[in-house]
N, C-alpha and C positions, 0 to 999 in steps of 0.2 A: 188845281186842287188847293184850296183852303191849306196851308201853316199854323198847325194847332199854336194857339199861342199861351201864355205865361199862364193865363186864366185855366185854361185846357190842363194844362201841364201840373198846374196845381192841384188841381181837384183828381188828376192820374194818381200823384202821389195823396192825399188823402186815403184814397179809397184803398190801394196799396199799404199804407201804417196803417186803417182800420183793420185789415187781410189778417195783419201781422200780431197785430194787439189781440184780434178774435180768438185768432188759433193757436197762440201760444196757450200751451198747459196752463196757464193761469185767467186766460182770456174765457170768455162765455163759450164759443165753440169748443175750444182747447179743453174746456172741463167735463164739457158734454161726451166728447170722445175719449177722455180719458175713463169716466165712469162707463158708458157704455161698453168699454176695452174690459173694465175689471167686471161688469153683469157678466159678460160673456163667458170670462174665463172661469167666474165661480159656477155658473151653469154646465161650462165643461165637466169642473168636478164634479159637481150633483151626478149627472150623467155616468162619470167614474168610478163611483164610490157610496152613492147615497141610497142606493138600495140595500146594499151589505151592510153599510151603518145602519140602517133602520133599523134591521130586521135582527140586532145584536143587542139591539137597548131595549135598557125596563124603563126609561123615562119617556112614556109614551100618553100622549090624550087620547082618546076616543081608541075604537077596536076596529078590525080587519084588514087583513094585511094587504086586503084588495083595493082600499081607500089610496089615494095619491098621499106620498109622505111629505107633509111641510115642516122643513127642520128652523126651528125657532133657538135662536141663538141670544141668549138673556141671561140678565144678573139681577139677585133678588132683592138689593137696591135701588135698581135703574127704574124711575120713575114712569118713564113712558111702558117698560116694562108691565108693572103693576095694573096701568091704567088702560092695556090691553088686554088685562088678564081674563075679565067676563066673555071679550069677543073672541076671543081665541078658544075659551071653552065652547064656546057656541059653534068654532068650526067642528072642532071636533064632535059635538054633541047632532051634529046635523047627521053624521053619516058619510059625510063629501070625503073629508079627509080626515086624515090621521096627523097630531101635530108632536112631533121628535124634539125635545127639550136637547138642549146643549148649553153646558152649564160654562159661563165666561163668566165667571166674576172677578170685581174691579177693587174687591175693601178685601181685606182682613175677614170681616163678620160676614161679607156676602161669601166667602167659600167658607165660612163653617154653614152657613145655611145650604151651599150648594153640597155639601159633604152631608146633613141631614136627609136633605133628597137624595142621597146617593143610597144610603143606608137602610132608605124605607123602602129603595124597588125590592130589597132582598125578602119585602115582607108582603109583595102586590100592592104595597101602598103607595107609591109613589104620586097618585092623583091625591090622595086624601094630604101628602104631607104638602107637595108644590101648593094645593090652593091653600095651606094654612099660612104659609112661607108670605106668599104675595097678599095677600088679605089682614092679615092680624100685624100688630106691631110690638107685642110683648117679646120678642126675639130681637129688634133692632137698636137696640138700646142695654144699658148694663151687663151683666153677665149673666147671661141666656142660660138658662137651664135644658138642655137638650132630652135631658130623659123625658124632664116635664112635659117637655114643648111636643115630644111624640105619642103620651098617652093624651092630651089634649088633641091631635091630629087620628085619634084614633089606630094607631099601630100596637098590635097585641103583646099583651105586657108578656115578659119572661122573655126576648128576643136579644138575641146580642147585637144591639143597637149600640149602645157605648163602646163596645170594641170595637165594631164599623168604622167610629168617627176617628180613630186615630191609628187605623191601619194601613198598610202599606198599599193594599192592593187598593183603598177610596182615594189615597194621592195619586195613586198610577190612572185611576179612571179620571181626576180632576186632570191630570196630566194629558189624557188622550183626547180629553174635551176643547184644552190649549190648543195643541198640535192641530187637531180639525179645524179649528176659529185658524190658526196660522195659512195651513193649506187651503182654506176657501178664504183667503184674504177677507175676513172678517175684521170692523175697526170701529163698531159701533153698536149698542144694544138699545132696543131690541132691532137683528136683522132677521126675516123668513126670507127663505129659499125654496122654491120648488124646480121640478124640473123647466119650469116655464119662464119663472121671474123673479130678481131677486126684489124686497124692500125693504128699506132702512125706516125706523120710526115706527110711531104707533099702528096699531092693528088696527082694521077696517074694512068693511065691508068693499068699499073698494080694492084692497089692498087684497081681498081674498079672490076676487073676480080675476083679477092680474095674476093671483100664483096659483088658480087654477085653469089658467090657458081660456079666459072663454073673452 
């Protein structure tokens, strides 16, 4: 029998520090398995919990509760956000699904916007104020006039909309929108989630194919 020799021995160890390099957590395999570990475990929770959250919230796109629910997880500065915004209307406008807004924001000014959308579901408005949020830019800049910014979104005057914004129970829901981004290890916007898949990043047609299992 052949005596593997120093050449043999060498390229043993090669391929052994490649193993090692791969799959450590920082390595290409190692990252692959570490996000595939946290798909999983946020799918768990969908599974746990994402029915009874749906079906609790006014921040809702499209109608019937029999549609599959994609909980979209965004802030109404995050750019990729915005620039998913027509396609994400288009899921929901199709019929296929229904898309569950969860409000994560990252600035100051994006939770008073995400506090504006909190205040318009009390009014069935929550579709008319989110696309004004994501679309127009007279809100992202100076000091935003919020009353203004809701009779321009169309929300029926005489509503106590201004109390909303600085009440206890619109911090408690921004609060419970945290906690959920915490519990589905959420760490980046925009993410959708369905029972089937999670994805980070812009909205897409591909992207909708993936969180409807097909």
């Amino acid at each position: 029998m052949k005596r593997p020799g120093i050449q043999d021995l060498g390229l043993a160890v090669c391929f052994v520090l490649l193993a090692v390099i791969a799959f450590r957590p920082s390595g290409v395999v190692g990252g692959r398995l570490r996000e595939w570990k946290a798909e999983r475990q946020v799918l768990a929770r969908y599974r746990e919990e994402g029915k009874q959250t749906a079906a609790g919230r006014g921040s809702v796109l499209g109608g019937g509760d029999a549609a599959p629910a994609i909980f979209e997880f965004s802030d109404y500065l995050c750019p990729f956000c915005r620039s998913s915004h027509e396609t994400v209307n288009g899921w929901a406008a199709s019929g296929e699904a229904r898309v569950v807004l969860v409000h994560v924001p990252l600035s100051e000014r994006s939770a008073d916007a995400a506090r504006a959308a909190i205040c318009a579901e009390a009014e069935g408005a929550f579709p008319r104020m989110h696309d004004y949020l994501m679309t127009k830019e007279d809100w992202k800049t100076g000091d935003a006039d919020w009353e203004s910014i809701a009779k321009a979104a169309d929300i029926p005057a005489g509503t106590p909309f201004a109390r909303c914004l600085d009440s206890a129970a619109t911090a408690e829901r921004l609060a419970s929108d945290a906690a959920l981004a915490d519990r589905w290890q959420i760490t980046a916007t925009p993410t959708f989630v369905s029972e089937h898949a999670r994805i980070v990043g812009a909205a897409s047609e591909t992207a909708v194919e993936k969180l409807l299992g097909r």
